[in-house]
C-alpha positions as CSV (number, residue, x, y, z in Angstrom):
1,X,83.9,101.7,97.0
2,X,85.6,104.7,95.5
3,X,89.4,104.5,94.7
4,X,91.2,106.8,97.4
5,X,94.7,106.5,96.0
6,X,96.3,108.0,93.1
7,X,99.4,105.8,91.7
8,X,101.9,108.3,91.1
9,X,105.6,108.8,89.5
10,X,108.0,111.8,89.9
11,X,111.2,111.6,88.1
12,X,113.4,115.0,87.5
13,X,116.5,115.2,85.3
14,X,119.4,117.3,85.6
15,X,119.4,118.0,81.8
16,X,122.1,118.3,79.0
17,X,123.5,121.7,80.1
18,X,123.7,121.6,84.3
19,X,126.0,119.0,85.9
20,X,124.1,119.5,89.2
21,X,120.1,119.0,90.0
22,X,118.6,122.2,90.5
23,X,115.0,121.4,91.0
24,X,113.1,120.1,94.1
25,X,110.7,117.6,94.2
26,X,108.6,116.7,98.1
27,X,105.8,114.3,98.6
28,X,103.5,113.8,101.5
29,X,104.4,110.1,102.3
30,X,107.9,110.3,101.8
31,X,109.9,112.0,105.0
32,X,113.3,112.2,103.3
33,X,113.7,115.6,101.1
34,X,114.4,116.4,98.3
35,X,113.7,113.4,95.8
36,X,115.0,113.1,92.5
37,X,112.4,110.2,92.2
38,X,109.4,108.4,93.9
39,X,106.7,106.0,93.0
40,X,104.2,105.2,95.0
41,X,100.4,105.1,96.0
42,X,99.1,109.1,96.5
43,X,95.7,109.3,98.7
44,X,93.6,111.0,97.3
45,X,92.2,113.6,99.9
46,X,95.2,114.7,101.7
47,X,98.3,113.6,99.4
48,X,100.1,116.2,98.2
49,X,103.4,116.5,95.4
50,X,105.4,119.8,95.5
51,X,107.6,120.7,92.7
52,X,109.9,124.1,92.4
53,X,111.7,124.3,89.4
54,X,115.2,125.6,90.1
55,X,115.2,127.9,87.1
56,X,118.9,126.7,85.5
57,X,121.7,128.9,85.0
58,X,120.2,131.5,87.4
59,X,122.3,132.4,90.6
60,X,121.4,129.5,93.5
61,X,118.3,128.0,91.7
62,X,118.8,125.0,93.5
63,X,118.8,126.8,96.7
64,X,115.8,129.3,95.7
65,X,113.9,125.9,94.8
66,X,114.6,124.1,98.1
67,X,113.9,126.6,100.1
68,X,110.0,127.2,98.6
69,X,109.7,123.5,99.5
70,X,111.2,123.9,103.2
71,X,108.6,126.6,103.5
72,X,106.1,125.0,102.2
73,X,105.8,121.4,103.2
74,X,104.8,122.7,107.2
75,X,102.0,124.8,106.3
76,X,100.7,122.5,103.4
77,X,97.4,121.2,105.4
78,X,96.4,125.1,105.8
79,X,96.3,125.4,102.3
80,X,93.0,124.8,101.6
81,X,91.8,127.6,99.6
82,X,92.5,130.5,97.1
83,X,93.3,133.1,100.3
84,X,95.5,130.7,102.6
85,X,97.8,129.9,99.2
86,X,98.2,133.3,97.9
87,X,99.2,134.4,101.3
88,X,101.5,131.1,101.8
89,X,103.2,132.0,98.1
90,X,103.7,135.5,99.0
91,X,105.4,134.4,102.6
92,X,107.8,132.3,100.5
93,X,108.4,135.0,97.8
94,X,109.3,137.3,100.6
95,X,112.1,134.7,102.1
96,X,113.0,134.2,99.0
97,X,113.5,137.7,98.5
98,X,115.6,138.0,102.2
99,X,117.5,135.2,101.5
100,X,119.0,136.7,98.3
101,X,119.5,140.1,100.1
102,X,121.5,138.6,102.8
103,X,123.8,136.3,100.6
């Protein structure tokens, strides 16, 4: 029988410069968000690891990177080609974009 899960292990770091975590990590099996780590048995077909990299010492990176994942983690099962993730990354670029005009 063919293996169906991946073992997997996330770990981010705040760094040497930032005192505060700026990137966001979300996995399929875990409901709490966002993790700093997780390890844990991935399946292969419909497990899925989202990372956003909050881009340190730019204005809100941890809230630019938390909010991609928000946006992201719903619609994540549509995702299943080239056409249905550029459209999903340009949805999120957008919010992004309103976010930052708003605040």
């Amino acid at each position: 029988m063919a293996r169906q899960y991946a073992h997997c292990s996330l770990l981010t770091h705040v760094g040497h410069v930032r005192a505060d975590y700026e990137d966001a990590i979300a996995v399929s099996e875990v409901g709490r968000f966002p993790l700093v780590h997780w390890s844990g048995d991935l399946p292969l077909r419909q497990g899925w690891v989202l990372v956003a990299d909050g881009m340190g010492g730019h204005a809100a990176g941890e809230v630019a990177s938390r909010i991609v994942i928000e946006l992201l983690r719903p619609v994540l099962a549509s995702l299943t080609n080239g056409h249905n993730i550029t459209r999903a990354l340009h949805a999120v670029n957008d919010a992004l974009f309103d976010t930052m005009q708003h605040h």
